[in-house]
C-alpha positions as a Python dict, from the first residue, in 0.01 Angstrom:
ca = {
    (1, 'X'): (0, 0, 0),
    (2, 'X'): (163, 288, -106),
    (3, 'X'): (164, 679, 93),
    (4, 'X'): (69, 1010, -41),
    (5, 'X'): (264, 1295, 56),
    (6, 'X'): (71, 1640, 130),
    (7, 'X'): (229, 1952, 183),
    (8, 'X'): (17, 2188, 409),
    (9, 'X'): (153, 2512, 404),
    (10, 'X'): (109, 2888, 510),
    (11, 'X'): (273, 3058, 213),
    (12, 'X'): (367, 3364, 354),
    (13, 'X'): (85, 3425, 544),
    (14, 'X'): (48, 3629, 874),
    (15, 'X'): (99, 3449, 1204),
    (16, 'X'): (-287, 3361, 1201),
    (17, 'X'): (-221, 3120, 899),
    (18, 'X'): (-40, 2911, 1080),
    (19, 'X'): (-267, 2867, 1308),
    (20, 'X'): (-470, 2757, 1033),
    (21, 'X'): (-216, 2507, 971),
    (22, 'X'): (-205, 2353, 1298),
    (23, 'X'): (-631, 2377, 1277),
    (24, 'X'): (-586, 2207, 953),
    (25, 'X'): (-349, 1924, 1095),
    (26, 'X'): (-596, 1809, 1354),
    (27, 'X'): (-875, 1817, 1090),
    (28, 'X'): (-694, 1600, 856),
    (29, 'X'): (-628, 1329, 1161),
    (30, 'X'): (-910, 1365, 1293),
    (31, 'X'): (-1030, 1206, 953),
    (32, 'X'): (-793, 980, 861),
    (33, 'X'): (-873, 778, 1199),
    (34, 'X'): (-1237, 825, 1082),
    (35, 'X'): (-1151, 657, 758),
    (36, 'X'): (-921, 381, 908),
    (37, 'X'): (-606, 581, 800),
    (38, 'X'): (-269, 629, 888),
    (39, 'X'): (-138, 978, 945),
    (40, 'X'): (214, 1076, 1025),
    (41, 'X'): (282, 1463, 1029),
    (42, 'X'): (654, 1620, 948),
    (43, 'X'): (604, 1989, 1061),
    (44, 'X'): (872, 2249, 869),
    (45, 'X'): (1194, 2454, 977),
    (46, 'X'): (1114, 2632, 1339),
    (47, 'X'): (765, 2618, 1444),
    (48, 'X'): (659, 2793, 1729),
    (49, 'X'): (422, 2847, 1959),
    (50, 'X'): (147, 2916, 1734),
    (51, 'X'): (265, 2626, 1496),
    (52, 'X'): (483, 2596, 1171),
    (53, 'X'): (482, 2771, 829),
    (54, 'X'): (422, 2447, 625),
    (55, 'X'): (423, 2048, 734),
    (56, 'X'): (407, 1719, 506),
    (57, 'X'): (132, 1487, 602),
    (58, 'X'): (145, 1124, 502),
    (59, 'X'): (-148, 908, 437),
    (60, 'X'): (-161, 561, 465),
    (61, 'X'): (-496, 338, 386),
    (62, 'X'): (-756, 285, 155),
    (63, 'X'): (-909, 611, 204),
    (64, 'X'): (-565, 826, 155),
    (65, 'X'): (-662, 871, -264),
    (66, 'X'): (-1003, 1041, -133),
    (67, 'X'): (-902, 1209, 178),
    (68, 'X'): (-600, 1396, -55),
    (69, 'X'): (-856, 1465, -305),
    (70, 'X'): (-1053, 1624, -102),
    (71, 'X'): (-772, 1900, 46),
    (72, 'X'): (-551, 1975, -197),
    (73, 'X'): (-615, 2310, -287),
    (74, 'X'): (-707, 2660, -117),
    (75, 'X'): (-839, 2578, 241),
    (76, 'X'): (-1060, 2889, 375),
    (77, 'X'): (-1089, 2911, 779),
    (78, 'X'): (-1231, 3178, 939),
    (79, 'X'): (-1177, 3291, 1278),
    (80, 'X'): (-1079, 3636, 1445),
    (81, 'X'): (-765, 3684, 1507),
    (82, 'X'): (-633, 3594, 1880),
    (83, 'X'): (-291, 3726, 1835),
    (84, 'X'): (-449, 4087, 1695),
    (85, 'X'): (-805, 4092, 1868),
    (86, 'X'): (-865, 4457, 1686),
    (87, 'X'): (-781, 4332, 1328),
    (88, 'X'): (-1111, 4301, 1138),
    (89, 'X'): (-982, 4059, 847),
    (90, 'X'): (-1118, 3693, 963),
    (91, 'X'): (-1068, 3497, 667),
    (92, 'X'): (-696, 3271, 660),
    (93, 'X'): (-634, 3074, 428),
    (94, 'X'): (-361, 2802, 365),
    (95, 'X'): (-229, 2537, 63),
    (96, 'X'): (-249, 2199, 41),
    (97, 'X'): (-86, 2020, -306),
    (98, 'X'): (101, 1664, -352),
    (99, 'X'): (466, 1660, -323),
    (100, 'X'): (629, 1421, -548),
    (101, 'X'): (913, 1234, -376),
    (102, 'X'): (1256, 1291, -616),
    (103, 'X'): (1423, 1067, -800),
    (104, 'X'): (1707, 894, -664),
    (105, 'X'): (1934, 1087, -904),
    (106, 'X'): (1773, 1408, -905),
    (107, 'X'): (1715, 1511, -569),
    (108, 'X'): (1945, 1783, -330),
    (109, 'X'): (2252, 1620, -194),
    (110, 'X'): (2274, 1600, 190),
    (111, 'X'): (2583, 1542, 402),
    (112, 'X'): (2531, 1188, 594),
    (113, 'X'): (2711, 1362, 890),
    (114, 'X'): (2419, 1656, 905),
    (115, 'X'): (2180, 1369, 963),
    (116, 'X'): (2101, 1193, 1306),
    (117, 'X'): (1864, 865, 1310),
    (118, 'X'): (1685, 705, 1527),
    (119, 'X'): (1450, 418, 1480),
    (120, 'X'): (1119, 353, 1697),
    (121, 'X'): (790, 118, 1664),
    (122, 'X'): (633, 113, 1362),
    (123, 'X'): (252, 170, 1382),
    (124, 'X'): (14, 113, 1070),
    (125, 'X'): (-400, 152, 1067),
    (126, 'X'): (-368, -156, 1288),
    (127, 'X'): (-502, -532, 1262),
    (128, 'X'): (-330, -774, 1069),
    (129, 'X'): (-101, -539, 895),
    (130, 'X'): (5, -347, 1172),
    (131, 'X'): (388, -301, 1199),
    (132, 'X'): (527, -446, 1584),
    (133, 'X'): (889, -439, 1480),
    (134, 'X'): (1128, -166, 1530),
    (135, 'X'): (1139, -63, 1189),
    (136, 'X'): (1043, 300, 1164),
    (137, 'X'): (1307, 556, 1125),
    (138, 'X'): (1360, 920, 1230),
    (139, 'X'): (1589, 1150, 1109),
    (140, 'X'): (1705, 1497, 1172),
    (141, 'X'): (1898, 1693, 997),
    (142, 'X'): (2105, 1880, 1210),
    (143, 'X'): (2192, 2248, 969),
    (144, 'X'): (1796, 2270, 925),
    (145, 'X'): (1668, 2129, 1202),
    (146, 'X'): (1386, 1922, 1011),
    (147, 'X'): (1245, 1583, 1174),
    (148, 'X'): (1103, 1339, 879),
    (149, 'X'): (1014, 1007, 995),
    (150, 'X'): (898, 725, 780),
    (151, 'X'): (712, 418, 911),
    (152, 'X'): (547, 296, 538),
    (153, 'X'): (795, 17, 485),
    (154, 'X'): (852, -344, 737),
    (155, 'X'): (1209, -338, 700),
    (156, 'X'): (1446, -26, 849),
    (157, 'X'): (1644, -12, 556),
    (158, 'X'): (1395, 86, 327),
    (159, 'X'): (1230, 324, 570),
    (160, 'X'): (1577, 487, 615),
    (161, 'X'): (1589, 573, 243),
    (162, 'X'): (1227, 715, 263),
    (163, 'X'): (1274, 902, 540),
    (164, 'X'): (1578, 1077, 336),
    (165, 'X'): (1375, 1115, 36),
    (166, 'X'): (1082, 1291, 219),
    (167, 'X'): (1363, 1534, 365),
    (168, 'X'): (1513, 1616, -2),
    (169, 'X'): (1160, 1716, -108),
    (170, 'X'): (1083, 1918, 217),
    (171, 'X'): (1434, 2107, 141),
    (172, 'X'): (1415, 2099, -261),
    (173, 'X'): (1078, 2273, -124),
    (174, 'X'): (1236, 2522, 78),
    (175, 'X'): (1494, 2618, -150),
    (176, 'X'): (1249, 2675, -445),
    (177, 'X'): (1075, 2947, -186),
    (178, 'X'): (1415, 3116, -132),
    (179, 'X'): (1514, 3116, -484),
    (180, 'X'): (1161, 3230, -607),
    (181, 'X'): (1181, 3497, -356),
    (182, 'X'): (1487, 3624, -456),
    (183, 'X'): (1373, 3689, -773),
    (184, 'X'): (1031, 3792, -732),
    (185, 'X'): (1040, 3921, -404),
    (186, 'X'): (776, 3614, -251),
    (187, 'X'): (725, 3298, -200),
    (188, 'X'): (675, 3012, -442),
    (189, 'X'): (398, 2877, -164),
    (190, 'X'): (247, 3165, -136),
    (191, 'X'): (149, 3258, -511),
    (192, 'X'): (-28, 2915, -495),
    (193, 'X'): (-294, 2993, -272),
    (194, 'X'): (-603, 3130, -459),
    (195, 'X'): (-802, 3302, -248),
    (196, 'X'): (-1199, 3302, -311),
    (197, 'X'): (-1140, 2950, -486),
    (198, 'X'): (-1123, 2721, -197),
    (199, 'X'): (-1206, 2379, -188),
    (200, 'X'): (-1287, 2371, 171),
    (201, 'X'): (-1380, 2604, 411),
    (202, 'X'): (-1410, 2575, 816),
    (203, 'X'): (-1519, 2817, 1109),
    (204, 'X'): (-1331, 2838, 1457),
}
């Protein structure tokens, strides 16, 4: 059964999109446990408080072709703003679009010394095909401070070269922003999000 890989991101959004974000993360669980899936969240570089900027989501199960369906696109929330009580605009809205993992021989070259693993119990949507073993890897690397974990394979080896893969996209991702914004003055994320054509919308 193969994942799907969903980044969620803020663009360049004020703070309150990333609160959006974080809203949008616990939507998206919330349903894949409704829908018997398996979701495993990689936020981006230096969240804080009020959450992170962007995060990859990926979805394990039968329902993970639907549920991505569903989200990729403009997601509206509205809300007023906790962090500005006095600001009238209430309407946020954040990005959500595949990311295609790179090939093998066209993907950003990492150090092996910038990256730190660890491996931990697998857990799939559970029953017969859930994963007991200590196969699941974690990874950080160290310069950007990213966490990826991948859990989708039974053997460590495998999930070790995922995990790697998922971090080349999230950093081929960040440094198509920073070239985009050096030459257009914004992010590549951010010109993405069409605002008035959302495919979802939510209230807080």
């Amino acid at each position: 059964m193969s994942a799907i890989d969903l980044l969620v991101t803020s663009g360049n959004g004020p703070v309150e999109c990333r609160i959006a974000v974080s809203a949008l993360l616990r939507i998206l669980e919330d349903e894949g446990k409704q829908q018997g899936c398996s979701l495993h969240v990689n936020l981006g570089p230096m969240p804080d408080h009020h959450g992170a900027k962007s995060a990859i989501v990926t979805i394990e199960g039968d329902a993970a072709e639907r549920i991505a369906t569903g989200y990729c696109g403009t997601i509206r929330f509205t809300f007023k703003s906790a962090v500005r009580p006095g600001h009238k605009r209430q309407n946020w809205y954040v990005a959500v679009r595949r990311i295609d993992l790179p090939p093998k021989g066209n993907a950003v070259t990492i150090n092996p010394a910038d990256l730190q693993f660890e491996t931990l119990r697998a857990g799939g949507p559970g029953g017969q095909h859930q994963n007991t073993t200590d196969s699941a890897v974690r990874v950080l690397h160290r310069p950007s401070g990213l966490v990826v974990t991948a859990r989708d394979e039974r053997s460590q080896h495998r999930n070790k070269a995922l995990a790697i893969r998922r971090l080349q996209a999230m950093l081929q991702d960040i440094e198509a922003e920073k070239q985009e914004a050096a030459k257009a003055g914004r992010f590549i994320a951010n010109r993405t999000i069409e605002r008035g054509n959302e495919v979802k919308a939510f209230r807080l």
